[in-house]
C-alpha positions in Angstrom: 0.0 0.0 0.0 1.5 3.6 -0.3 0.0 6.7 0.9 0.2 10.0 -0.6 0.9 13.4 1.5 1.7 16.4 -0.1 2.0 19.8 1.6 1.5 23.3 -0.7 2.3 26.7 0.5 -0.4 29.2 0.7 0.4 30.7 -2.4 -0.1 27.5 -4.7 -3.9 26.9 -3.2 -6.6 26.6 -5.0 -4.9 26.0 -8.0 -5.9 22.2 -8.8 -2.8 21.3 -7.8 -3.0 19.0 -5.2 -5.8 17.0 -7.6 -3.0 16.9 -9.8 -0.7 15.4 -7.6 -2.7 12.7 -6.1 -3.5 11.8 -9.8 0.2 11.5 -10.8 0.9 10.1 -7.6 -1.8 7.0 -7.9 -1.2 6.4 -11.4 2.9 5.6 -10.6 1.9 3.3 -7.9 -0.5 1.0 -9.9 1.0 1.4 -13.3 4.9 1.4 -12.0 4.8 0.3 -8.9 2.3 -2.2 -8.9 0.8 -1.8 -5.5 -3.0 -2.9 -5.2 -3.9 0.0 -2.7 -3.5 3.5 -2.4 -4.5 5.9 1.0 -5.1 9.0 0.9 -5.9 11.4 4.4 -6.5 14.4 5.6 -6.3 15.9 8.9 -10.0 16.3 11.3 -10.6 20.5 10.3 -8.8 20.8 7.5 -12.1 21.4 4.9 -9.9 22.6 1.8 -8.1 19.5 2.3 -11.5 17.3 2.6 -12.8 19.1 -0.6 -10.0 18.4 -2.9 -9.6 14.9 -1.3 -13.5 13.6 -1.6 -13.4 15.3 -5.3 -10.7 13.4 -6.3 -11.5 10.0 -4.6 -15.3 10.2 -6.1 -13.4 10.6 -10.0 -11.2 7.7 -9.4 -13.8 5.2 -7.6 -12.3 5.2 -3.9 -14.1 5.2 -0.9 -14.1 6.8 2.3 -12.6 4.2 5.1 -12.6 6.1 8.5 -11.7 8.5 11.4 -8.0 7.4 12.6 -7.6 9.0 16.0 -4.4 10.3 17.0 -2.9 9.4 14.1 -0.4 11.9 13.1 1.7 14.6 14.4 1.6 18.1 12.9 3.4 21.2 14.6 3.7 19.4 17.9 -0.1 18.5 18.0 -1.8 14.8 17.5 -4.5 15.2 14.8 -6.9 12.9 14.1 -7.0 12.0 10.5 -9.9 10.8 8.1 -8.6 7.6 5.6 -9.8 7.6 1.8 -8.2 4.8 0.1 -8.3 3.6 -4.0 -7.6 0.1 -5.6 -6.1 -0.3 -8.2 -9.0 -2.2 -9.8 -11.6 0.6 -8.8 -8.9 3.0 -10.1 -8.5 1.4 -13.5 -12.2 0.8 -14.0 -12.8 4.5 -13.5 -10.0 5.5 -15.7 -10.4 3.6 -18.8 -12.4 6.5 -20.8 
């Protein structure tokens, strides 16, 4: 399985690039790297984050999996994190057009 995490600077928002990335991202772990499964999060708050995240997920046939609590720390503080993840069948039937 990988998982993508990708941080942009304020000034690069809102730009589609973070759809972008996950996109690049997911296609080199099924077509080069073979994995079956790819997770995608975001931290509990972060709505941009959920927006760009749920878009994204929905084009490429993922599915929401959960609330990990406590999962990851960020600036000193444990966030709780919600898990998307893809596979690569889902990812290939949605793709094919």
């Amino acid at each position: 399985m990988a998982r993508i995490g990708f941080i942009l600077g304020r000034p690069y928002w809102g730009r589609g690039y973070a759809g972008e990335c996950a996109d690049a991202l997911t296609a080199v772990a099924f077509d080069h790297l073979d994995l079956e499964v790819v997770a995608i999060d975001h931290a509990e708050g972060n709505e941009r984050s959920k927006r760009t995240i749920e878009s994204f997920v929905d084009e490429v046939g993922g599915s929401y999996d959960g609330l990990l609590r406590n999962w990851l720390a960020i600036d000193g503080d444990v966030a709780d994190h919600h898990r998307y993840t893809i596979g690569k069948e889902e990812y290939r039937r949605a793709t094919e057009s």
